[in-house]
PyMOL Python script that loads the backbone (N, CA, C, O; Angstrom):
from pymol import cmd

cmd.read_pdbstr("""\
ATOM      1  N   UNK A   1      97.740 112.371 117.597  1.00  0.00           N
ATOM      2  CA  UNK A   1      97.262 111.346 116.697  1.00  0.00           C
ATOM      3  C   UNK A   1      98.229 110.170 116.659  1.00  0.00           C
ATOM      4  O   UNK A   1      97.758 109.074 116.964  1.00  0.00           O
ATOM      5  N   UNK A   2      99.292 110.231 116.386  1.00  0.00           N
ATOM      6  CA  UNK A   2     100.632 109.443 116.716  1.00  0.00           C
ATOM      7  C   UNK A   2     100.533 108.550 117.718  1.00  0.00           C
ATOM      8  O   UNK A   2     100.504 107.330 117.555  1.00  0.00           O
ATOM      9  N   UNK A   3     100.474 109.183 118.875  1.00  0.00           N
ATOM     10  CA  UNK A   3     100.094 108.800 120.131  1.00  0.00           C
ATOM     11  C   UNK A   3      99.427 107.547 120.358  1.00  0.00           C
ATOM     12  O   UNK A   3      99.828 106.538 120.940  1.00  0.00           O
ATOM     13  N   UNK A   4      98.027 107.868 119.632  1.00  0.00           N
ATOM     14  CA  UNK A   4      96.920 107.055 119.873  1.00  0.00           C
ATOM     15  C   UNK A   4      97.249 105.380 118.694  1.00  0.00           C
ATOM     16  O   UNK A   4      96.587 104.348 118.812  1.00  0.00           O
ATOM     17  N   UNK A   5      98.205 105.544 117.844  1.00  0.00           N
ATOM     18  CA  UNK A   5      98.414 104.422 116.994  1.00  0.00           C
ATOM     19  C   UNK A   5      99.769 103.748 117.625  1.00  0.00           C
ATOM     20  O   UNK A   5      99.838 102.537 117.835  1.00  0.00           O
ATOM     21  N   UNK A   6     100.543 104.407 117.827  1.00  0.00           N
ATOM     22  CA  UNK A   6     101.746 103.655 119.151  1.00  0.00           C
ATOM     23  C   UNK A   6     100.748 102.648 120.186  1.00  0.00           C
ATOM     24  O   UNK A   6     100.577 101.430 120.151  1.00  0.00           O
ATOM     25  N   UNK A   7     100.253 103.563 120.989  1.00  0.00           N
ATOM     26  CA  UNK A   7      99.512 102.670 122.083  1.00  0.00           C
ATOM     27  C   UNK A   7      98.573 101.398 121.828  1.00  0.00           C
ATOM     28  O   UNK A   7      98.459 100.344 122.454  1.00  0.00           O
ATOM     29  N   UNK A   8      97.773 102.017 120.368  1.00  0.00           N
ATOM     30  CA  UNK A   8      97.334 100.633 120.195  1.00  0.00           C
ATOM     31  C   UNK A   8      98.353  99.677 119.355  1.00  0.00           C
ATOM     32  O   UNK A   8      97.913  98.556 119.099  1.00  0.00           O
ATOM     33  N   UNK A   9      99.590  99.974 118.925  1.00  0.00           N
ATOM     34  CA  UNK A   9     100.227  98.833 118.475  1.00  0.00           C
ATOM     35  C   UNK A   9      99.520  97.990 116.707  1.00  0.00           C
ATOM     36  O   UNK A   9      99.832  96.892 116.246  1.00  0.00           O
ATOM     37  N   UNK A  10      98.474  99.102 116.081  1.00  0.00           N
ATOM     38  CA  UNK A  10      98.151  98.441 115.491  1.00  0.00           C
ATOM     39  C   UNK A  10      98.706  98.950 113.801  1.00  0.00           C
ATOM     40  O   UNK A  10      98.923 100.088 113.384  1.00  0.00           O
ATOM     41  N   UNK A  11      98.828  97.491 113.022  1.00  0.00           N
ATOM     42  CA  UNK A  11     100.200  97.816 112.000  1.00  0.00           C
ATOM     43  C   UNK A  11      99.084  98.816 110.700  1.00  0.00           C
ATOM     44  O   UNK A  11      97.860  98.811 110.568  1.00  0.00           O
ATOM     45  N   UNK A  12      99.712  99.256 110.254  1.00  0.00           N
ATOM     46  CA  UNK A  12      99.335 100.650 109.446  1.00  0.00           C
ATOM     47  C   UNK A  12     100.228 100.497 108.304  1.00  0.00           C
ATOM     48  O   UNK A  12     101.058  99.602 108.466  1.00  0.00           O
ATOM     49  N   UNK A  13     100.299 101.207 107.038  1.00  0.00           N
ATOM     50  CA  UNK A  13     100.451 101.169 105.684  1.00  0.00           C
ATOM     51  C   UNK A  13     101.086 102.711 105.300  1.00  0.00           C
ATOM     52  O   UNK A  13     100.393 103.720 105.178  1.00  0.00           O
ATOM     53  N   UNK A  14     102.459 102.655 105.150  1.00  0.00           N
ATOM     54  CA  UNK A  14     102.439 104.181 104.632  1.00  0.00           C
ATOM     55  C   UNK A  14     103.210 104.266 104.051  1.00  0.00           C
ATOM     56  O   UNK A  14     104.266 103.634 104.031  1.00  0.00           O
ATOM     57  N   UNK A  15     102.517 105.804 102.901  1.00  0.00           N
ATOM     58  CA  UNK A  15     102.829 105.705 101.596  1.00  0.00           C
ATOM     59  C   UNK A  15     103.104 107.434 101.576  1.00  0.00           C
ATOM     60  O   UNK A  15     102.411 108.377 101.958  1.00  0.00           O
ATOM     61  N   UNK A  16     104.920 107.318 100.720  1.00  0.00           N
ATOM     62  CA  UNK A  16     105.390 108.362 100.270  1.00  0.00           C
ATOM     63  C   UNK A  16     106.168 108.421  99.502  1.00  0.00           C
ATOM     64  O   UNK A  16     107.354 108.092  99.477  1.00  0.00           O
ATOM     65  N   UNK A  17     105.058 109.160  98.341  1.00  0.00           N
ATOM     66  CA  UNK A  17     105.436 109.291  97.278  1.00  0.00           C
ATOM     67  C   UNK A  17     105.413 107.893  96.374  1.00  0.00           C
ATOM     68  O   UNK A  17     104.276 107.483  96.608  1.00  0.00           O
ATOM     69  N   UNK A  18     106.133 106.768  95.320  1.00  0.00           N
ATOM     70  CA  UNK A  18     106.038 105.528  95.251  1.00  0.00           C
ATOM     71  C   UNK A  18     106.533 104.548  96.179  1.00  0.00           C
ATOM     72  O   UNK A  18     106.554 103.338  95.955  1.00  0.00           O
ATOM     73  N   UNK A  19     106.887 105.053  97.120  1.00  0.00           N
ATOM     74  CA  UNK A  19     107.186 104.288  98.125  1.00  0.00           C
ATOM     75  C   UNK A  19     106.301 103.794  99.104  1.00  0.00           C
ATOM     76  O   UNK A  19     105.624 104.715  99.562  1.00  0.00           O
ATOM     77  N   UNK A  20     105.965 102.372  99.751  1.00  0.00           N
ATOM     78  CA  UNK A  20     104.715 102.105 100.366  1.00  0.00           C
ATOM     79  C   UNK A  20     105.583 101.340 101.635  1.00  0.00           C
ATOM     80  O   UNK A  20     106.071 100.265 101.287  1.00  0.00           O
ATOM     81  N   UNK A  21     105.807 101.686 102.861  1.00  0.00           N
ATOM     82  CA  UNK A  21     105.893 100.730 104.120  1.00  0.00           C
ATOM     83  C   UNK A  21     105.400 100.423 105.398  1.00  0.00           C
ATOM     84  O   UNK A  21     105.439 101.261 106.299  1.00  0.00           O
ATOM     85  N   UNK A  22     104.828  99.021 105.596  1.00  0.00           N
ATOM     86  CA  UNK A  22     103.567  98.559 106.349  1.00  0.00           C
ATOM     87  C   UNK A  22     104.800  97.873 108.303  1.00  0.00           C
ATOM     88  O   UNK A  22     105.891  97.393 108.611  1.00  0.00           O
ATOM     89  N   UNK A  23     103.884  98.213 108.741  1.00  0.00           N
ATOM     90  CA  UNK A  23     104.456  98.016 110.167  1.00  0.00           C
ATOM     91  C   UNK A  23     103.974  98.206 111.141  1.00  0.00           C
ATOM     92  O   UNK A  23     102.777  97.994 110.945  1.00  0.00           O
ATOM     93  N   UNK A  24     104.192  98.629 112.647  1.00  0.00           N
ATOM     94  CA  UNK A  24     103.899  99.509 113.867  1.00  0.00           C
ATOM     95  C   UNK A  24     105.072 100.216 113.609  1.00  0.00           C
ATOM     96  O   UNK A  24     106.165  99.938 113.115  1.00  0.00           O
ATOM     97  N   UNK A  25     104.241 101.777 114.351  1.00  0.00           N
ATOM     98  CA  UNK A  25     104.989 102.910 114.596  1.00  0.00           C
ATOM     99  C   UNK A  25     104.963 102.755 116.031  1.00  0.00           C
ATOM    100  O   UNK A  25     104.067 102.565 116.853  1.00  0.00           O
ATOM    101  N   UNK A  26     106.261 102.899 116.085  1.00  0.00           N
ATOM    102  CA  UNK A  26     106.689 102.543 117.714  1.00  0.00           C
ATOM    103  C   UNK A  26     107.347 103.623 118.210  1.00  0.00           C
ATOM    104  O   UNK A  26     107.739 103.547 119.374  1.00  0.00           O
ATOM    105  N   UNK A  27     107.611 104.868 117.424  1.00  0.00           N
ATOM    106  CA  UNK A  27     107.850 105.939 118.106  1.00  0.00           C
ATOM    107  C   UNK A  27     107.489 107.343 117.357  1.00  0.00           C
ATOM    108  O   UNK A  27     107.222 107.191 116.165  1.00  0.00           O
ATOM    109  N   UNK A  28     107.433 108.667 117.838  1.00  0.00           N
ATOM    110  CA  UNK A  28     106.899 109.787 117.156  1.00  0.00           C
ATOM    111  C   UNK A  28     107.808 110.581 118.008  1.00  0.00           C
ATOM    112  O   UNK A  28     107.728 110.500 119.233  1.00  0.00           O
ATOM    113  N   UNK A  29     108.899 111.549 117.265  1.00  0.00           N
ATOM    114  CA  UNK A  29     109.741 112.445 117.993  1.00  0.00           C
ATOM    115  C   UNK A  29     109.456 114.016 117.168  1.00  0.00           C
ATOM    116  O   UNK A  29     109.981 114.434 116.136  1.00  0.00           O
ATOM    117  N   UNK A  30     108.682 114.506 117.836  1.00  0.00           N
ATOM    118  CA  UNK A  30     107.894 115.562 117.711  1.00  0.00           C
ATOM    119  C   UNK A  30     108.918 117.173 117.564  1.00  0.00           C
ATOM    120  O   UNK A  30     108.533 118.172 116.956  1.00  0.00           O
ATOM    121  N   UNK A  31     110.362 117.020 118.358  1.00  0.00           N
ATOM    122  CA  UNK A  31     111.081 118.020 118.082  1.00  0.00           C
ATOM    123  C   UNK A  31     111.772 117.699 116.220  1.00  0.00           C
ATOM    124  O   UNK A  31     111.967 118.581 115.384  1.00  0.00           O
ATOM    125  N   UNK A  32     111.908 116.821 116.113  1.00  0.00           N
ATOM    126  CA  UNK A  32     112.384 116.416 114.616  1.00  0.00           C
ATOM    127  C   UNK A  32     111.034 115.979 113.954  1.00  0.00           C
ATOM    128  O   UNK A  32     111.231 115.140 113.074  1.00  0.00           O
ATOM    129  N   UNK A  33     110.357 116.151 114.044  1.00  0.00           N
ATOM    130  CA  UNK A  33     109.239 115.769 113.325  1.00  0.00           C
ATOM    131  C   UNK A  33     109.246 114.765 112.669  1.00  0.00           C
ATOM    132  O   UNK A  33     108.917 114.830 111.484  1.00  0.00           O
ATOM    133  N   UNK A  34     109.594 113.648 113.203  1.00  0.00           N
ATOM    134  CA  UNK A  34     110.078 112.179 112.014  1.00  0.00           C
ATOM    135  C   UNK A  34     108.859 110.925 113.335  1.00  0.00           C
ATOM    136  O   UNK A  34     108.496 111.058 114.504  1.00  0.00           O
ATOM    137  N   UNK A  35     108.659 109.948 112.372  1.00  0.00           N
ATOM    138  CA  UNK A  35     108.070 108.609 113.055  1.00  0.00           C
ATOM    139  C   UNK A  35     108.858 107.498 112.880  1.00  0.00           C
ATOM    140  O   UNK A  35     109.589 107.283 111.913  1.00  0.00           O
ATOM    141  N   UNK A  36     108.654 106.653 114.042  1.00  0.00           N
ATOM    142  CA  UNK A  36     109.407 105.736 113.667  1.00  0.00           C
ATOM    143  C   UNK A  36     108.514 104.152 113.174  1.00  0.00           C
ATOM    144  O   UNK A  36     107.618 103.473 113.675  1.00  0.00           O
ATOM    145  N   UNK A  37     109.054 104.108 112.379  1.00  0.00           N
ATOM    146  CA  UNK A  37     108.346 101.954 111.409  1.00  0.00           C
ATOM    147  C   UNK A  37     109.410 101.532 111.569  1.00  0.00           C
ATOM    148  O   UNK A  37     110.447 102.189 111.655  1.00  0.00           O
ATOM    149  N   UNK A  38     109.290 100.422 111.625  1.00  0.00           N
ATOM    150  CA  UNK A  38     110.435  98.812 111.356  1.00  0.00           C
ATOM    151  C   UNK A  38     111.563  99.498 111.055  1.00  0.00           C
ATOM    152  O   UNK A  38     112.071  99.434 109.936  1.00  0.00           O
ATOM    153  N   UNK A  39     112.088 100.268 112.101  1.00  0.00           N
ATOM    154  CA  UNK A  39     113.574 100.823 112.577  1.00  0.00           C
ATOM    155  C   UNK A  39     113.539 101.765 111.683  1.00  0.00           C
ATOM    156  O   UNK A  39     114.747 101.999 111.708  1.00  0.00           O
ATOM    157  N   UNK A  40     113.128 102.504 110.905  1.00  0.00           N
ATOM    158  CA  UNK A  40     112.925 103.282 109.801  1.00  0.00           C
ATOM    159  C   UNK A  40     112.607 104.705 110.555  1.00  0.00           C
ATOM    160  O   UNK A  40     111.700 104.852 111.374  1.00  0.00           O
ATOM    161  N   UNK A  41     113.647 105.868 110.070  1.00  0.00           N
ATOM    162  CA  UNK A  41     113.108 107.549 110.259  1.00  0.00           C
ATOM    163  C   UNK A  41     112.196 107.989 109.114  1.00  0.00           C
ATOM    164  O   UNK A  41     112.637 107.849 107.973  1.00  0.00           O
ATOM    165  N   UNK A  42     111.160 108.427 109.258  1.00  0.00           N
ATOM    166  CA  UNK A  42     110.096 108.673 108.220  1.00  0.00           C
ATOM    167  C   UNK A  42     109.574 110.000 108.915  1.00  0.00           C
ATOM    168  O   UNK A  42     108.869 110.109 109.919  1.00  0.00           O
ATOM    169  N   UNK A  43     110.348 111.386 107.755  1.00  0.00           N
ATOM    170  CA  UNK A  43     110.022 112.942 108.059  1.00  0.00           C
ATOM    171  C   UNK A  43     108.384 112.907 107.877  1.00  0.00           C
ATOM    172  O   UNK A  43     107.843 112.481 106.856  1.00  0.00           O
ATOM    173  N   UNK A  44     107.587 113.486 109.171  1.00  0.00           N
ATOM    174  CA  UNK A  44     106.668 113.927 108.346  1.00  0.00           C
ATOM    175  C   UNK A  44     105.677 114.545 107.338  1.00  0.00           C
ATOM    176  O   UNK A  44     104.525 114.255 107.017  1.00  0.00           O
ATOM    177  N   UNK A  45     106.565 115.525 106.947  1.00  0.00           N
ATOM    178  CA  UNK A  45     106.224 116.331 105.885  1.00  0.00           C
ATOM    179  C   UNK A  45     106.159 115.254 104.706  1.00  0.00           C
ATOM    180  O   UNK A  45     105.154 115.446 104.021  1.00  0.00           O
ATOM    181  N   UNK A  46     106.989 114.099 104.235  1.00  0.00           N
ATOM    182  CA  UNK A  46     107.095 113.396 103.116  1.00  0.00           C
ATOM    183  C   UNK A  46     105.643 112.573 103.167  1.00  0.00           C
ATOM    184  O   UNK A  46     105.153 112.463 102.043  1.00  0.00           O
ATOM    185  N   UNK A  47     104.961 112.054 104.093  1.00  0.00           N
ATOM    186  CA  UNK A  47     104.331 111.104 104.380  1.00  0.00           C
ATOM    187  C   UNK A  47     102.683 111.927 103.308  1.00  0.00           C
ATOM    188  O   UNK A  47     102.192 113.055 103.314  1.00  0.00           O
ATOM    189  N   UNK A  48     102.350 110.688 102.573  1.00  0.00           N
ATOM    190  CA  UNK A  48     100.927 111.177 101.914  1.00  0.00           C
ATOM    191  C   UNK A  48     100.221 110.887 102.563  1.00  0.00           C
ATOM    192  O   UNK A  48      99.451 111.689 103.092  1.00  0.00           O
ATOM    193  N   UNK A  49     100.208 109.542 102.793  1.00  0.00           N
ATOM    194  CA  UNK A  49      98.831 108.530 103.706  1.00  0.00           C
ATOM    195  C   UNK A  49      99.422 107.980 104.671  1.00  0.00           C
ATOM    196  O   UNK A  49     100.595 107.611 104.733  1.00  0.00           O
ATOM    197  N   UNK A  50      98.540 107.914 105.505  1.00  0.00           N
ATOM    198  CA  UNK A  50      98.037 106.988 106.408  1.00  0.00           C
ATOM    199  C   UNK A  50      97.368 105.852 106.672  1.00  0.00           C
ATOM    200  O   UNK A  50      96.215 106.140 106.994  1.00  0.00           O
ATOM    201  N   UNK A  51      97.620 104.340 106.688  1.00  0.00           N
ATOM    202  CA  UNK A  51      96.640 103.793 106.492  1.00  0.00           C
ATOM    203  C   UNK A  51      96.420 102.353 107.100  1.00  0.00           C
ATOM    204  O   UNK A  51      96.955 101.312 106.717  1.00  0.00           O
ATOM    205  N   UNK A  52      95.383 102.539 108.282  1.00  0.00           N
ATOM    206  CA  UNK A  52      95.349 101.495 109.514  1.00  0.00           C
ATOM    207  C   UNK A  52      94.918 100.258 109.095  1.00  0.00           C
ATOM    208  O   UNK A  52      93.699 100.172 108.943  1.00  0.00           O
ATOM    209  N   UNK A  53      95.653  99.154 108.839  1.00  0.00           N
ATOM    210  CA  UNK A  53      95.562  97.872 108.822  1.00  0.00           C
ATOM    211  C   UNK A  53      93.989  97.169 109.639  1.00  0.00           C
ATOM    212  O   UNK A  53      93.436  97.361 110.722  1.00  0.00           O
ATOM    213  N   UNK A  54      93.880  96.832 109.171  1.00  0.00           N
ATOM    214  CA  UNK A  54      92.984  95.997 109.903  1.00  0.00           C
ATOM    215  C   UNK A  54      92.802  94.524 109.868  1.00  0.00           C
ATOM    216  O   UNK A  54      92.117  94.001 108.989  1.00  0.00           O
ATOM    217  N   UNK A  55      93.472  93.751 110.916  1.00  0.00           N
ATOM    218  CA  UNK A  55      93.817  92.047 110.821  1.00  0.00           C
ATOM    219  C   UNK A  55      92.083  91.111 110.774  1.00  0.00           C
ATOM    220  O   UNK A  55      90.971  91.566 111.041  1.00  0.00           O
ATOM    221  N   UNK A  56      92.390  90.024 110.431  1.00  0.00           N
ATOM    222  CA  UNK A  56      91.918  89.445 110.115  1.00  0.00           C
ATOM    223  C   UNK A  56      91.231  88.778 111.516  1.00  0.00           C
ATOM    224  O   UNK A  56      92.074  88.586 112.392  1.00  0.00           O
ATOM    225  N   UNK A  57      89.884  88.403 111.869  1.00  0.00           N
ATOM    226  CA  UNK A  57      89.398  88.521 113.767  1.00  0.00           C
ATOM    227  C   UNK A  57      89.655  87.059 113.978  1.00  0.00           C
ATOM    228  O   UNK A  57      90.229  86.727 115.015  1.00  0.00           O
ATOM    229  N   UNK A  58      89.177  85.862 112.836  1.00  0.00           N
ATOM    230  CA  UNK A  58      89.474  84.521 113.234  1.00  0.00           C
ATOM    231  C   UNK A  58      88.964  84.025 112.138  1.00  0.00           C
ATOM    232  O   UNK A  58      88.486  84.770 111.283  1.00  0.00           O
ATOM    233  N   UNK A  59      88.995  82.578 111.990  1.00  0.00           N
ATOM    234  CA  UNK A  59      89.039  81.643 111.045  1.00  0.00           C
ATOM    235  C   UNK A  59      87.346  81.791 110.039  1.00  0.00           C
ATOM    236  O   UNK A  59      87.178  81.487 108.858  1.00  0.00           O
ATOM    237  N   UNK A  60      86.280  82.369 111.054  1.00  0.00           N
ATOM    238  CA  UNK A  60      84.793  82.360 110.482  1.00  0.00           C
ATOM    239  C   UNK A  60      85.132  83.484 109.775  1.00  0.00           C
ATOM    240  O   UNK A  60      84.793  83.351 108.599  1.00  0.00           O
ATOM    241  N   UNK A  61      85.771  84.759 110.048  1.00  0.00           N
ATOM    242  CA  UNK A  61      85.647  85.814 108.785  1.00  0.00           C
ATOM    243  C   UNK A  61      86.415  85.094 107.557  1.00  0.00           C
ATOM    244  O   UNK A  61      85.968  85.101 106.410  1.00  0.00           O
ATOM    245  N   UNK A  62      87.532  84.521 107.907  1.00  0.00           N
ATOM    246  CA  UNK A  62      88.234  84.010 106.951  1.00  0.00           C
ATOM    247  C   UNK A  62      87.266  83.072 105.665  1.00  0.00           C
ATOM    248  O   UNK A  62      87.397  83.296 104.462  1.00  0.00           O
ATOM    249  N   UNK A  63      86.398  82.112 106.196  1.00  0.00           N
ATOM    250  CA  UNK A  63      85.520  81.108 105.283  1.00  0.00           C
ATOM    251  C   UNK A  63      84.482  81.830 105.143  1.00  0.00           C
ATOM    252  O   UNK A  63      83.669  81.354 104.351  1.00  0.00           O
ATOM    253  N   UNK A  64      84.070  83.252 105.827  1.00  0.00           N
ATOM    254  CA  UNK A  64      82.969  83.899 105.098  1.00  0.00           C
ATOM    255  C   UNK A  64      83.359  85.011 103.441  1.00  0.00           C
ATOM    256  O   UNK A  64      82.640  85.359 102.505  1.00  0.00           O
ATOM    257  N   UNK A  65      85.068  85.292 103.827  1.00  0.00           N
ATOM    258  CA  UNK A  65      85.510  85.923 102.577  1.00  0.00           C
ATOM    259  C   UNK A  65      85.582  84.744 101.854  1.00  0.00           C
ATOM    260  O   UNK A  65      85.339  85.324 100.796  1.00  0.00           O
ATOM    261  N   UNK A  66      85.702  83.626 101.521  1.00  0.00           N
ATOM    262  CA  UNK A  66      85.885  82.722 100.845  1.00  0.00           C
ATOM    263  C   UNK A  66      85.382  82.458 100.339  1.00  0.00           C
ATOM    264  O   UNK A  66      85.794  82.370  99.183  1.00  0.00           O
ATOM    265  N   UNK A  67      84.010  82.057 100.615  1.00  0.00           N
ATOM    266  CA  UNK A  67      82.498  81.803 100.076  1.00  0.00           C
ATOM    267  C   UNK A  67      82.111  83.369  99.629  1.00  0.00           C
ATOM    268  O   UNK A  67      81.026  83.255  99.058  1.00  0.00           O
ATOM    269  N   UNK A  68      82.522  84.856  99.627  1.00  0.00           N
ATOM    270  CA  UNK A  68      82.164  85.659  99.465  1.00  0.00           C
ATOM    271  C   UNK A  68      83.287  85.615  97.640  1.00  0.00           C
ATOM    272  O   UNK A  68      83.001  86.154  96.571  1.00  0.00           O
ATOM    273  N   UNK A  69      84.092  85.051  97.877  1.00  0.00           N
ATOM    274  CA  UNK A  69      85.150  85.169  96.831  1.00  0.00           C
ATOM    275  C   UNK A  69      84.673  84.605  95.672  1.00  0.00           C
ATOM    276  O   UNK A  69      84.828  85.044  94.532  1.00  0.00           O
ATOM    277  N   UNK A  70      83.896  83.291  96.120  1.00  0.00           N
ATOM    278  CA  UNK A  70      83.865  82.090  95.125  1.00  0.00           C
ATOM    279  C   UNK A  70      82.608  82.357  94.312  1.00  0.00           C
ATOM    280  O   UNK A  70      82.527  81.931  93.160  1.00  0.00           O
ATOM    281  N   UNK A  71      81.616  83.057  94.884  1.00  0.00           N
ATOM    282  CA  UNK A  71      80.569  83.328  94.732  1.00  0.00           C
ATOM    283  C   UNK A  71      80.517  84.615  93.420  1.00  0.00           C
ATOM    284  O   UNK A  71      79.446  85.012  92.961  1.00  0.00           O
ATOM    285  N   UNK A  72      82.103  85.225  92.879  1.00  0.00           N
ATOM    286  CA  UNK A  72      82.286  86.195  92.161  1.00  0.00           C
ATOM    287  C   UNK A  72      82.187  85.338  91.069  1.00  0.00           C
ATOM    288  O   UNK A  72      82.483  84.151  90.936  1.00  0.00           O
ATOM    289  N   UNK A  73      81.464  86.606  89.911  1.00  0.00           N
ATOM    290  CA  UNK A  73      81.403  86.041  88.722  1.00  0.00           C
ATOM    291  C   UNK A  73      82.500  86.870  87.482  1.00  0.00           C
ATOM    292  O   UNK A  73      82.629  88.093  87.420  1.00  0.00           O
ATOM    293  N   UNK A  74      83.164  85.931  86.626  1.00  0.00           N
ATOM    294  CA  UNK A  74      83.793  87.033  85.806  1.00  0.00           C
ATOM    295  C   UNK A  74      82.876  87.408  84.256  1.00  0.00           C
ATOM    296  O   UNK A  74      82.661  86.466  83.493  1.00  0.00           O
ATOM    297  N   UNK A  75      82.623  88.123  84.067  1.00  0.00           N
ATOM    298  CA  UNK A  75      81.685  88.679  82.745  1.00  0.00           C
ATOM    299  C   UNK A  75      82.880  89.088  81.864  1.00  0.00           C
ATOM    300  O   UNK A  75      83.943  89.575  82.250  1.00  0.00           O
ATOM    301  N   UNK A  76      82.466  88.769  80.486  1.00  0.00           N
ATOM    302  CA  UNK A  76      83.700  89.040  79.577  1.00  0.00           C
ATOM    303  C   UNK A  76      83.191  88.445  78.416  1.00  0.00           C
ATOM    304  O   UNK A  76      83.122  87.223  78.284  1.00  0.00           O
ATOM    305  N   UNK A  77      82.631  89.703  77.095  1.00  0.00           N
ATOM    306  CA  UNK A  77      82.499  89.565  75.951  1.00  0.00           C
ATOM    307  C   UNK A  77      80.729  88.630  76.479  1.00  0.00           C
ATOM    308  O   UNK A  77      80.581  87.572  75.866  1.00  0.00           O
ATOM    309  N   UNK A  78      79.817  88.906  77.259  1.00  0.00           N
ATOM    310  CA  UNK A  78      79.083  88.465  77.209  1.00  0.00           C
ATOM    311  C   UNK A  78      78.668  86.768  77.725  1.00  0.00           C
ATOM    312  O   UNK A  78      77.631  86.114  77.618  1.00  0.00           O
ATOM    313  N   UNK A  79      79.994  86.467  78.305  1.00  0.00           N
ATOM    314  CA  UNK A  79      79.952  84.893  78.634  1.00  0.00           C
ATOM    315  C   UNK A  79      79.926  85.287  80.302  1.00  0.00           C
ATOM    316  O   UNK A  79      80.134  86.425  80.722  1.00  0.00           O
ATOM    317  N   UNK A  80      79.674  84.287  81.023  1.00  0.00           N
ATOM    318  CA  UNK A  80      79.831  84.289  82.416  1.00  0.00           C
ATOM    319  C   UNK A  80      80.403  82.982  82.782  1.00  0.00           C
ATOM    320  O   UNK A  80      80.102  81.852  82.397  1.00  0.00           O
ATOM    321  N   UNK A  81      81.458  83.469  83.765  1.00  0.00           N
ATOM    322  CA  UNK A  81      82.475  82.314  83.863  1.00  0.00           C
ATOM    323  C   UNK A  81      82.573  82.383  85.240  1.00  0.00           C
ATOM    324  O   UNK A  81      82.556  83.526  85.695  1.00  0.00           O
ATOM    325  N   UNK A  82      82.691  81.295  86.181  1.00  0.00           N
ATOM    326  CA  UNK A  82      82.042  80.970  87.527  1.00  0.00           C
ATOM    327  C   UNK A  82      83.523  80.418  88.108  1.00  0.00           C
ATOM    328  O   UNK A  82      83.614  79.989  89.259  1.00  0.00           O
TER     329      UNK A  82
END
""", "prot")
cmd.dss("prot")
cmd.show_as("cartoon", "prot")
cmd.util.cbc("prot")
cmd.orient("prot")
């Protein structure tokens, strides 16, 4: 599994315990059971989650969340506020 997130290079989110750090894992040493993030040894037994980033594709998703953003309404005590 390791394997397959090294090769693609793609940055991931991980969280142990209150601790949360986002990066590429650029290495997995399987006799010590540790991964490696942004120069960081991370045992795997400590690790809760896993959690694959997913970047942003180009500027049209970007102005479609935007218009998806603006378009939110806040409700509160019965008023609607735009």
């Amino acid at each position: 599994m390791f394997e397959m997130l090294i090769s693609c290079k793609k940055e991931v989110s991980i969280r142990c315990g209150k601790d949360e750090i986002r990066g590429v894992i650029t290495n997995y040493h399987p006799t010590f059971r540790l991964l490696k993030l942004n120069n960081v040894l991370i045992p795997i037994e400590l690790i809760e989650q896993i959690e694959v980033l997913e970047p942003v594709l180009d500027s049209l998703a970007q102005s479609h969340n935007r218009r998806e953003n603006r378009s939110l309404r806040l409700v509160a005590q019965g008023r609607h506020y735009s």
